[in-house]
VOGU-325125 format. One record per residue: x, y, z of N, C-alpha, C in turn; residue in one letter. Coordinates in steps of 0.1 Angstrom, whole numbers, padded with zeros to 4 digits, always signed. Example, Ala and Ser with C-alpha at 12.3 -4.5 7.8 and 13.67 -1.06 7.14 Angstrom:
2
+0132-0057+0078+0123-0045+0078+0132-0033+0078a/+0128-0022+0071+0137-0011+0071+0129+0000+0079s/
END
This chain:
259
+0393+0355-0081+0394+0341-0077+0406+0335-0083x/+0417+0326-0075+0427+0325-0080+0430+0310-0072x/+0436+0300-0082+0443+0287-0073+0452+0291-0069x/+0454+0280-0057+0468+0281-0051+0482+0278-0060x/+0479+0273-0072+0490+0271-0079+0497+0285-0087x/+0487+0293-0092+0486+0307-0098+0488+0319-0086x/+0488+0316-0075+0490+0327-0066+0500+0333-0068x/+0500+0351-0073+0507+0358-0076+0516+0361-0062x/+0525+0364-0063+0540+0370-0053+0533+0387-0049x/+0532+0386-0037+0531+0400-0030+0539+0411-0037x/+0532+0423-0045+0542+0432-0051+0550+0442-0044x/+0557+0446-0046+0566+0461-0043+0558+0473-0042x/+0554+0480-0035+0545+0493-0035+0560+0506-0027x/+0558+0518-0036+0568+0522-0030+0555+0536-0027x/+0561+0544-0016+0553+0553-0009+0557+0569-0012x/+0550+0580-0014+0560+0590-0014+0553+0603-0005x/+0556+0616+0002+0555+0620+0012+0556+0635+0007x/+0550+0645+0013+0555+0657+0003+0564+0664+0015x/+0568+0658+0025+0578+0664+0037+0589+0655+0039x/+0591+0640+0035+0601+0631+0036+0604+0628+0023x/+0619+0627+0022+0623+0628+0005+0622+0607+0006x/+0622+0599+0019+0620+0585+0017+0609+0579+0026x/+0599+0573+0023+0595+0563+0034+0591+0552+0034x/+0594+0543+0043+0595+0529+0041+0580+0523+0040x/+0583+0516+0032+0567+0504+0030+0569+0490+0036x/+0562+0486+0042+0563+0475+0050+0553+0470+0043x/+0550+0455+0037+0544+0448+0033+0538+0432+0044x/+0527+0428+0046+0525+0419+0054+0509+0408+0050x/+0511+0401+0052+0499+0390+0047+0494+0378+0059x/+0480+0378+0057+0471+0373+0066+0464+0362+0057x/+0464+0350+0064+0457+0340+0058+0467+0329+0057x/+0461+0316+0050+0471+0304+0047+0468+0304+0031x/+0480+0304+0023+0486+0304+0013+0486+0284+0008x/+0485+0283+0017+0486+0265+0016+0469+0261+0015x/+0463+0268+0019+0450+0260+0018+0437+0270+0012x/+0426+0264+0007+0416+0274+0000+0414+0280+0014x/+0409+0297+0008+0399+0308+0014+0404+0318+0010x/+0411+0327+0023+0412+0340+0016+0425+0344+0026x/+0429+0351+0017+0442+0359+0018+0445+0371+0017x/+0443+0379+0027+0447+0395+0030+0457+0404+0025x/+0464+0406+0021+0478+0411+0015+0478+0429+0022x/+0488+0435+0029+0488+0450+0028+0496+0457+0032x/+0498+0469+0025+0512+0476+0024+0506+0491+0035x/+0522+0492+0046+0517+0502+0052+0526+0511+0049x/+0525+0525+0050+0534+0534+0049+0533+0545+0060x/+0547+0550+0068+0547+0556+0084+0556+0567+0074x/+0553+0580+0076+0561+0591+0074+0571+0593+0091x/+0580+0607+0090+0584+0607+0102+0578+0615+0114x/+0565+0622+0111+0557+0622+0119+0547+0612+0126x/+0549+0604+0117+0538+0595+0123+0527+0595+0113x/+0522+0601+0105+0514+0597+0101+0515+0582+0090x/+0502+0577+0088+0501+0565+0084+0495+0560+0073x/+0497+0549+0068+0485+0554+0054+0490+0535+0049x/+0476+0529+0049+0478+0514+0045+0465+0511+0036x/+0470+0506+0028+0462+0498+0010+0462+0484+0014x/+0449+0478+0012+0452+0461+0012+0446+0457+0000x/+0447+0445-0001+0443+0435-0013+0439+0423-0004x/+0424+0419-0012+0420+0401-0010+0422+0397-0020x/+0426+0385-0019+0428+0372-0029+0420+0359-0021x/+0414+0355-0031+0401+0343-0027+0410+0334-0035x/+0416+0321-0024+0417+0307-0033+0405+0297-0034x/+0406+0289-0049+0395+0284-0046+0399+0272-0057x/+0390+0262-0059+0395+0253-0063+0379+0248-0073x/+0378+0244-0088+0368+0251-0092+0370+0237-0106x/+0383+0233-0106+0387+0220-0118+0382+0209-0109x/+0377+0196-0115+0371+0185-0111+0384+0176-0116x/+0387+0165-0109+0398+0154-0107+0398+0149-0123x/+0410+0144-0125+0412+0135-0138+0412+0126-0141x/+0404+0118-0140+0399+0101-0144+0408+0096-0156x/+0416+0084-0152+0424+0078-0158+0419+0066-0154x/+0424+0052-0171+0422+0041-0171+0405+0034-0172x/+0399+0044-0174+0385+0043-0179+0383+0037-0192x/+0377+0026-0198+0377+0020-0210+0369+0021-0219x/+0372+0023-0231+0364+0030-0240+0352+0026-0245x/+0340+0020-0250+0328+0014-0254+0337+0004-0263x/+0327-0007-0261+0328-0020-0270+0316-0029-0271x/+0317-0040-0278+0308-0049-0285+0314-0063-0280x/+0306-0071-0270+0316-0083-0269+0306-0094-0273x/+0311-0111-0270+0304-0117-0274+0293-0121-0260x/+0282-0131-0257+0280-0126-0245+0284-0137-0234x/+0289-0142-0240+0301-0153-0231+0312-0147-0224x/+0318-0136-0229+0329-0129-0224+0323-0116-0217x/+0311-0111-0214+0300-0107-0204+0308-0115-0188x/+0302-0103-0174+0310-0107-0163+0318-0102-0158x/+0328-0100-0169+0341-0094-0162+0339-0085-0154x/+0347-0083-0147+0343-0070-0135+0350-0058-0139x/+0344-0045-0135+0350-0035-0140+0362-0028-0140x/+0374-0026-0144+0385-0019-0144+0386-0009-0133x/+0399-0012-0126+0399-0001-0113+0407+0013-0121x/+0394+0024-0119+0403+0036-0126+0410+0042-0115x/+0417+0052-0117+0424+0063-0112+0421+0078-0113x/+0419+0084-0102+0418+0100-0101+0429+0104-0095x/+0427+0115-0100+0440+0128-0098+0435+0139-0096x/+0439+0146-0086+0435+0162-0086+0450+0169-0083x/+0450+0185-0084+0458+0188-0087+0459+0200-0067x/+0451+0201-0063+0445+0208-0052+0441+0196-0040x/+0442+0185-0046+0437+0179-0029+0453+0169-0034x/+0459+0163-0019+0472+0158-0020+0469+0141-0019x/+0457+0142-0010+0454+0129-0005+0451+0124-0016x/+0449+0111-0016+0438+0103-0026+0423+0101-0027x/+0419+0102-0041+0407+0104-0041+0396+0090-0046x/+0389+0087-0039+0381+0077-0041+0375+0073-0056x/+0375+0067-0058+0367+0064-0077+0359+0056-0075x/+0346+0062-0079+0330+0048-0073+0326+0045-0089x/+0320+0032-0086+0317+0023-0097+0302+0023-0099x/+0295+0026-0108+0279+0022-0106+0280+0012-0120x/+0269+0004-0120+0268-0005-0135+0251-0006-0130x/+0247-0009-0148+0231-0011-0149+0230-0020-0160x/+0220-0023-0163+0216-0033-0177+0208-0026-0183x/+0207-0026-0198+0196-0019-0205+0193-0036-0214x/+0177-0041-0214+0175-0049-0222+0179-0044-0241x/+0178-0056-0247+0183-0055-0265+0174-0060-0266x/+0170-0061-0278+0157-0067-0287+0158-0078-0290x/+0170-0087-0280+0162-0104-0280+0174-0109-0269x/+0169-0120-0264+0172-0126-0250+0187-0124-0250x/+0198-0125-0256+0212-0129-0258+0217-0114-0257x/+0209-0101-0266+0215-0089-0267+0215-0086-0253x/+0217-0073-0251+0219-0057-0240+0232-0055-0237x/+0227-0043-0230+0239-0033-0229+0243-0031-0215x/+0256-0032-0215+0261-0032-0195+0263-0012-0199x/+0262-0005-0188+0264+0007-0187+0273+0011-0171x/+0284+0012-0176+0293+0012-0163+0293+0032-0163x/+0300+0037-0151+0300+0046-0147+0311+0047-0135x/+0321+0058-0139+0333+0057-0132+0334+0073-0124x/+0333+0074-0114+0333+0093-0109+0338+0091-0096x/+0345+0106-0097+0353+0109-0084+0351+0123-0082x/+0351+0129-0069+0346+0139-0067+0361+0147-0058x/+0365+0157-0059+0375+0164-0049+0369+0170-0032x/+0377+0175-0023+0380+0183-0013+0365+0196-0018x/+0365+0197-0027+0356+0208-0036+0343+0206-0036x/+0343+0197-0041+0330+0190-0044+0330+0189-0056x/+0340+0194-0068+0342+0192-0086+0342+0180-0083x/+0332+0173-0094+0331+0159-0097+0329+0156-0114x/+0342+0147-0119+0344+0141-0126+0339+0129-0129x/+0330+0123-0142+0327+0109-0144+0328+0107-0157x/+0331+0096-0162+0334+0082-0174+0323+0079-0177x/+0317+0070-0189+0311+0060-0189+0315+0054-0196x/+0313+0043-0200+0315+0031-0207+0304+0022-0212x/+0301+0022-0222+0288+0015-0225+0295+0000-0233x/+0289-0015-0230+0290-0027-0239+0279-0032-0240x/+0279-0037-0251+0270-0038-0260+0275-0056-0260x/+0264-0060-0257+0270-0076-0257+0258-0086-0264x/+0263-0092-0275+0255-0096-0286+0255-0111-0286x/+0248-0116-0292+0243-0134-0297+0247-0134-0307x/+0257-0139-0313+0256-0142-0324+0260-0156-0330x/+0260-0164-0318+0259-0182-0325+0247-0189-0319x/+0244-0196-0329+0234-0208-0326+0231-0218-0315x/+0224-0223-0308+0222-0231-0302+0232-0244-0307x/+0236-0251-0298+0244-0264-0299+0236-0275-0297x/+0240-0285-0303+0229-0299-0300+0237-0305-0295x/+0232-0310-0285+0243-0320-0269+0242-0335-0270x/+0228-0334-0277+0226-0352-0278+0219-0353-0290x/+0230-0356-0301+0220-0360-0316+0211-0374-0314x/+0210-0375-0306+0203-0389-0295+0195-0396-0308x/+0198-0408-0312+0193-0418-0320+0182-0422-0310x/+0172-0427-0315+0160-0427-0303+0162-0443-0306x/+0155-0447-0298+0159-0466-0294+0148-0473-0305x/+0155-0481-0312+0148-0490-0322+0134-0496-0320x/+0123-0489-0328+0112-0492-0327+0108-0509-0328x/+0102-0515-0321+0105-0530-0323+0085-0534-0325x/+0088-0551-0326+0077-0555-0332+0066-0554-0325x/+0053-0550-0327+0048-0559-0340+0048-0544-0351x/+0046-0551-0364+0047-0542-0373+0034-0533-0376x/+0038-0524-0379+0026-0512-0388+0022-0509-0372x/+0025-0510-0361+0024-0502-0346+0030-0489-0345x/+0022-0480-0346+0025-0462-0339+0033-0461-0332x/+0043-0460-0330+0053-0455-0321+0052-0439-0316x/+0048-0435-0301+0050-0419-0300+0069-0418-0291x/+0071-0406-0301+0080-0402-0294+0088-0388-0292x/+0089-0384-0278+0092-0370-0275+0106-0358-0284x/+0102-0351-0288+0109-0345-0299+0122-0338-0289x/+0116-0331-0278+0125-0327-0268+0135-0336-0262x/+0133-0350-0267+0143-0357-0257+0160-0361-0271x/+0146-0363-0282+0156-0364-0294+0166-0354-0295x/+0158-0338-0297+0175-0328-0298+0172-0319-0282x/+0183-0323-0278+0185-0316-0264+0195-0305-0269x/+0198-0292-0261+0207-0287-0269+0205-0272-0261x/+0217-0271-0264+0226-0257-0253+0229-0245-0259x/+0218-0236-0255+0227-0221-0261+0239-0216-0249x/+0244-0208-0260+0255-0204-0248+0252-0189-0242x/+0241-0181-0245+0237-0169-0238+0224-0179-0233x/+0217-0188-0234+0209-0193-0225+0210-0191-0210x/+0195-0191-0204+0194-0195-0189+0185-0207-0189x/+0189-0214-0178+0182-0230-0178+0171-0224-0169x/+0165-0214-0166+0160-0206-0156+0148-0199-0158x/+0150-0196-0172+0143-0184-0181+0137-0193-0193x/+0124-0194-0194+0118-0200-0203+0125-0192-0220x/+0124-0180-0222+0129-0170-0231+0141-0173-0236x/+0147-0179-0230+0158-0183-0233+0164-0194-0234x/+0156-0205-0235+0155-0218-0236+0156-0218-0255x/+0163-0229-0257+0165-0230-0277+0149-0235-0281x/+0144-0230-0294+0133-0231-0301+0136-0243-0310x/+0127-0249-0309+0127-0264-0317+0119-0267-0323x/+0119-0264-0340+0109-0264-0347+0109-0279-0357x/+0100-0288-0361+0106-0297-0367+0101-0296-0382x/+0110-0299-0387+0114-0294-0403+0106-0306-0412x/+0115-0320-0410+0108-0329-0421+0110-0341-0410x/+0101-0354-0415+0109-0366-0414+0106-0376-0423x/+0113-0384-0428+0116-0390-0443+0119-0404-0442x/+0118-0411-0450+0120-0426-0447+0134-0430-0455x/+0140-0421-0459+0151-0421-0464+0159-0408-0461x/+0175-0405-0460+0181-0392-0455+0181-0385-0468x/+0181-0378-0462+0179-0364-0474+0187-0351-0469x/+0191-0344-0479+0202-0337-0475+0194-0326-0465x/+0202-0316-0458+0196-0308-0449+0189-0297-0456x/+0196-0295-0465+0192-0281-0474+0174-0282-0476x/+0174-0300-0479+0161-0303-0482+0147-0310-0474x/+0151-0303-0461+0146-0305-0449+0135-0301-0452x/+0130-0290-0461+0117-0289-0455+0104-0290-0463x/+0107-0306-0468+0098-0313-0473+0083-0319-0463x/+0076-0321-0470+0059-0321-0458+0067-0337-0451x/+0059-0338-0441+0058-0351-0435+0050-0357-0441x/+0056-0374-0446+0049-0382-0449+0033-0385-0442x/+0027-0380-0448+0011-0387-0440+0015-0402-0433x/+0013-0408-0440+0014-0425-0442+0026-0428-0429x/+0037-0426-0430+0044-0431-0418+0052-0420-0409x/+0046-0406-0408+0055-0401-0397+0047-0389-0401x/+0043-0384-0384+0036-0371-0382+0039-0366-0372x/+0033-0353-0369+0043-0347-0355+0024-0340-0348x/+0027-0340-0336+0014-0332-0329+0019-0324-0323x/+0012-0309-0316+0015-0306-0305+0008-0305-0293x/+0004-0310-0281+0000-0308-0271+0000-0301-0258x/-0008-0307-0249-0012-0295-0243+0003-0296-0227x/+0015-0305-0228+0022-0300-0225+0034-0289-0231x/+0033-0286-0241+0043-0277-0244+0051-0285-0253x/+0054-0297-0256+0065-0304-0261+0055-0310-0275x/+0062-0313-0284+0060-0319-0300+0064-0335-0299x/+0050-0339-0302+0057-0355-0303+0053-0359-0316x/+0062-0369-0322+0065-0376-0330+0055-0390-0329x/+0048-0393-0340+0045-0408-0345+0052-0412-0356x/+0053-0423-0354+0062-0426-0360+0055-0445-0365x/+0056-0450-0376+0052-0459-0381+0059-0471-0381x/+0058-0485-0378+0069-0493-0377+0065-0504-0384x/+0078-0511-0391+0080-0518-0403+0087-0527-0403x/+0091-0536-0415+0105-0541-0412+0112-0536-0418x/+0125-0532-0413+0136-0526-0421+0135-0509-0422x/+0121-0502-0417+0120-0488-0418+0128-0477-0408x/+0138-0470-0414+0142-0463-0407+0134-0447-0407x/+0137-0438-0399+0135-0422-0403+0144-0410-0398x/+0149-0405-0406+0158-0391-0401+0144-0380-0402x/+0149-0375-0394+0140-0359-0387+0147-0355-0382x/+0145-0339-0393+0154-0326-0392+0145-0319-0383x/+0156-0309-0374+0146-0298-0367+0156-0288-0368x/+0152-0273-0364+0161-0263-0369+0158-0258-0354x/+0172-0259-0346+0175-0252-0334+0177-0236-0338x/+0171-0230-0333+0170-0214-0326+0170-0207-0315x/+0180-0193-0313+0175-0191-0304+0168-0179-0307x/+0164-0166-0295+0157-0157-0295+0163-0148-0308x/+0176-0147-0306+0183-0137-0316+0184-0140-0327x/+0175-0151-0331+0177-0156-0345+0183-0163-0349x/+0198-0165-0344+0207-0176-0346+0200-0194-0347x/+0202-0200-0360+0198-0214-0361+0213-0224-0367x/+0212-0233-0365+0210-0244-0376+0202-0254-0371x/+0209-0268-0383+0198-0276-0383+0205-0286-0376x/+0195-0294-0370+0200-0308-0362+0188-0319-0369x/+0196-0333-0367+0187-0343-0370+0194-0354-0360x/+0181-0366-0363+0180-0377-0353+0175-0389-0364x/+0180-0399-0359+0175-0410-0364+0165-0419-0360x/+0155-0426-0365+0142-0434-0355+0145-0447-0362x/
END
């Protein structure tokens, strides 16, 4: 079995006769040399009687290497904002087909162990005239690694008279706030909003997670899904209330609001 690139040169065969001191060898070949199968090769020898006497050789071309994939990119880790891009157009090469060879793309998702991770799995193959088939892959790895953002440190509107009146008010309207691997689509992926303290005086963040005053500010949760705030009204009483935005992947800090 032999490529067309390696195809040996038809040899020299010389003949000898025990009645002719010379006789000629004629050499001749069957087949295409330019394209795979098979190729006949054979030497005849004619004394001057006539007798005759012919040797052949097959040679099978065949093509058996799979194309060379170029421009294929190597695995990486991105952030998952920069997730999207579309895949790199590679290049194949074969050495046996002249034409050009097609390069097909497949991609898949594998989930990560929280809403913002996973992994894109690209896949780059080209097949020859043969049927040798060549493929790439490419694995990214696309991670969370920042916090939710707060869009509206939203001061909630000044609790007004009469005094020592409950005020309720919605914690979700207080910190609104955007991840950037979020979907507005996907409950899972919506920011976690836990609330930390609220104080009748500011207090540093560090020391957010002091109890809620009984007496003027408590938090409930209810049967829609959202945390509300009471809140007590006075003259002159203000309150900061910390909450610690998260998302799935762990990523937090802290946000606060003023009442």
């Amino acid at each position: 079995m032999l490529f067309r690139s390696n195809l040996p040169v038809q040899a020299t065969l010389k003949a000898v006769d025990n009645c002719d001191d010379e006789v000629t060898v004629t050499p001749t070949e069957e087949g295409d040399t330019s394209t795979f199968g098979t190729v006949v090769r054979k030497w005849s020898a004619t004394d001057s009687c006539g007798n005759a006497e012919v040797v052949s050789q097959t040679l099978t071309i065949e093509d058996t290497i799979a194309p060379v994939l170029s421009g294929c990119p190597e695995n990486e880790s991105i952030d998952c904002q920069a997730a999207g891009a579309p895949a790199v157009v590679a290049v194949a090469k074969d050495d046996c087909d002249a034409g050009a060879i097609d390069v097909l793309v497949t991609e898949s998702t594998l989930p990560g162990a929280c809403y913002g991770d996973y992994i894109i799995v690209r896949t780059w193959s080209a097949s020859d005239s043969s049927g040798n088939t060549a493929s790439r892959t490419q694995s990214i790895s696309v991670v969370d690694t920042e916090a939710p953002e707060l869009v509206t440190a939203a001061d909630v509107a000044t609790c007004l008279s009469p005094d020592n009146k409950v005020y309720e008010v919605d914690t979700s309207e207080m910190f609104q706030a955007f991840d950037n691997c979020g979907n507005d689509e996907d409950a899972a992926a919506q920011p976690i909003l836990t609330m930390q303290s609220c104080n009748g005086t500011v207090v540093d963040a560090l020391e957010a997670g002091e109890a809620f005053p009984p007496s003027s500010c408590s938090v409930v949760d209810v049967d829609d899904g959202n945390q509300y705030l009471y809140v007590l009204a006075a003259p002159s009483r203000s309150y900061t209330i910390y909450a610690t935005l998260a998302d799935d992947c762990g990523n937090s800090q802290i946000g606060r609001a003023h009442v």
